[in-house]
N, C-alpha and C positions, 0 to 999 in steps of 0.2 A: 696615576698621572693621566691627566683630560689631553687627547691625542686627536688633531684636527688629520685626517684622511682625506689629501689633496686627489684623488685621481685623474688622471689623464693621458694621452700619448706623449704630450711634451715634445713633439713632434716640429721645431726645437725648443727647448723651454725659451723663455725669453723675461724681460726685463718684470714684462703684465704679469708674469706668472710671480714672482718674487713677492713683488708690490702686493699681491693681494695674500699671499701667505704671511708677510713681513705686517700687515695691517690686523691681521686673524689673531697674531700674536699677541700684539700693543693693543688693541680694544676688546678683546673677548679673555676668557678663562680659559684661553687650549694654551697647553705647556708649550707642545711642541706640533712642528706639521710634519707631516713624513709624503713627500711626493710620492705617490703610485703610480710607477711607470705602467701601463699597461700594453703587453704585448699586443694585443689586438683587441681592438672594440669593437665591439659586435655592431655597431650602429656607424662606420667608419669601412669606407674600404682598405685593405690592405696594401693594395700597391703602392701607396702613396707614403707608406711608411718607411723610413729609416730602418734600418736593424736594432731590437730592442736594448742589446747592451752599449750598443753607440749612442741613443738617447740618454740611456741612463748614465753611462759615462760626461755626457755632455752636463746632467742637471747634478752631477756629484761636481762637478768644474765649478757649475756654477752656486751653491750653495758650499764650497769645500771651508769658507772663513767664517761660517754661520753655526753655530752650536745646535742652535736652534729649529733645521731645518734639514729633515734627512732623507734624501735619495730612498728609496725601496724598491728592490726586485720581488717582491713577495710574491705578483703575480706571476710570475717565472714558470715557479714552477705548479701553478696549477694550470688547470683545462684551459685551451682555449676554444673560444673567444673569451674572453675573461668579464664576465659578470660579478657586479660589485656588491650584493649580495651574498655569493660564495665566498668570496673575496674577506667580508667582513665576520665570516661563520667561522673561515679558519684565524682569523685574528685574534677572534675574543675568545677561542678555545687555548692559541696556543699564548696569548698574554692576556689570562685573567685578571690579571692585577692592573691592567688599563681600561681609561675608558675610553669609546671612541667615537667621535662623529665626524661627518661627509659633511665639505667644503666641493661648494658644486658652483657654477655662471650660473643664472638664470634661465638661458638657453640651453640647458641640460635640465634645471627643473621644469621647464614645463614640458617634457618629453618625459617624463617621470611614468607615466601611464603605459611607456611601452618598453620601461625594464624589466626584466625577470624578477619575478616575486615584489614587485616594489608596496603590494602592502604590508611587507613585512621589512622592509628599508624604513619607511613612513609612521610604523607604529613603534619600531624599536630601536632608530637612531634620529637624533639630533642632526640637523640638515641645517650647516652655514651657509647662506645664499648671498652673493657678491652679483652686482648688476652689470648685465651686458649690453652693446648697445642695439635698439631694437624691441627688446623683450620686456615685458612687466613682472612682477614680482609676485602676480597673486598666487595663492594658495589654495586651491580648486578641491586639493584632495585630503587637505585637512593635515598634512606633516606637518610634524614638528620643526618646525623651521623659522630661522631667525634670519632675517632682514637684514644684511653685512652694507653700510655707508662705504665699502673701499673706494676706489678711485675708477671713474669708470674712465676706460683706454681703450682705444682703435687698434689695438696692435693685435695682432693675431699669429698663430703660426703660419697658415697658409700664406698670408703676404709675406712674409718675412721668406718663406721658401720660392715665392715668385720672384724675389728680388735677387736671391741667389740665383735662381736660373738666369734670369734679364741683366746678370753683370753688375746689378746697383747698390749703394751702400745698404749696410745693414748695422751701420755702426748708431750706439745710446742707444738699440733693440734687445739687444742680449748684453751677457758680461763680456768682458773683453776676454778672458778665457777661453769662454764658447767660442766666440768668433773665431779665434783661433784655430781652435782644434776641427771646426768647421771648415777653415780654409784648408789646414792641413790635410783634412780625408777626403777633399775634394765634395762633402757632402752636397745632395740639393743640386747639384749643377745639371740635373736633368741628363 
């Protein structure tokens, strides 16, 4: 089975994140997406993050009526900061029988140069690239990389968590699930 590898903080997931997993599906040959929560990014400060099993609770809410799309703590439990090369070595060790390629923004590929090991990301997986706004799409370093038409959105997590701090709606951002459970733990409210 062709396995699209979403990584991210999902810090909180939201509506853009869906949208372009839901679009990976219906236009490409990936079975299924599996979101990578990732406990920490190495390229991200930490303080700003949620607790990694409340994220991931929050993107299992929101994908809970989708077959198609499945939440992973995978990186849990390896090292952190969690580099998505290691990430990808324990995958295809421990599910031979899938294949798998990275669903990245554009604004992650072209930062491409300052991930760990990324010649060996670039020469031995398939790279879905979905456009952010800002960033162009070229291909500098010669990856294998396909050019995703999704829907390009302004939405981001960070706005979405300034809005919870500033008191303002945050509703048609997220599922209404999430929002929920966001209200409930009091998340983001600074």
């Amino acid at each position: 089975m062709k396995i699209g590898l979403y990584f991210g903080s999902f810090n909180p997931i939201h509506n853009g994140h869906l949208i372009v997993a839901n679009y990976i599906l219906n236009e490409t040959d990936v079975e299924k997406v599996w979101l990578v929560v990732s406990p920490q990014n190495p390229l991200k400060k930490e303080n700003t993050l949620l607790n990694e099993y409340h994220r991931l609770h929050l993107a299992t809410l929101a994908t809970e009526h989708d077959t198609r799309i499945k939440p992973s703590d995978i990186e849990f439990a390896l090292p952190k900061p969690s580099y998505t090369i290691d990430t990808l070595l324990y995958l295809k060790e421990k599910y031979p029988q899938h294949e798998f390629c990275v669903i990245m923004g554009a604004d992650s590929f072209q930062n491409l140069s300052r991930w760990k090991n990324y010649q060996s990301l670039i020469k031995e997986y398939e790279i879905l690239v979905y456009p952010r706004p800002g960033y162009d799409t070229l291909n500098p370093l010669g990856a294998k990389a396909t050019m995703i038409d999704a829907p390009l959105l302004q939405l981001s997590s960070t706005y979405i968590r300034a809005c919870i701090a500033q008191g303002k709606s945050i509703r048609y951002m997220l599922p209404e699930a999430v929002i929920e459970e966001i209200e409930r733990g009091g998340y983001y409210k600074k």
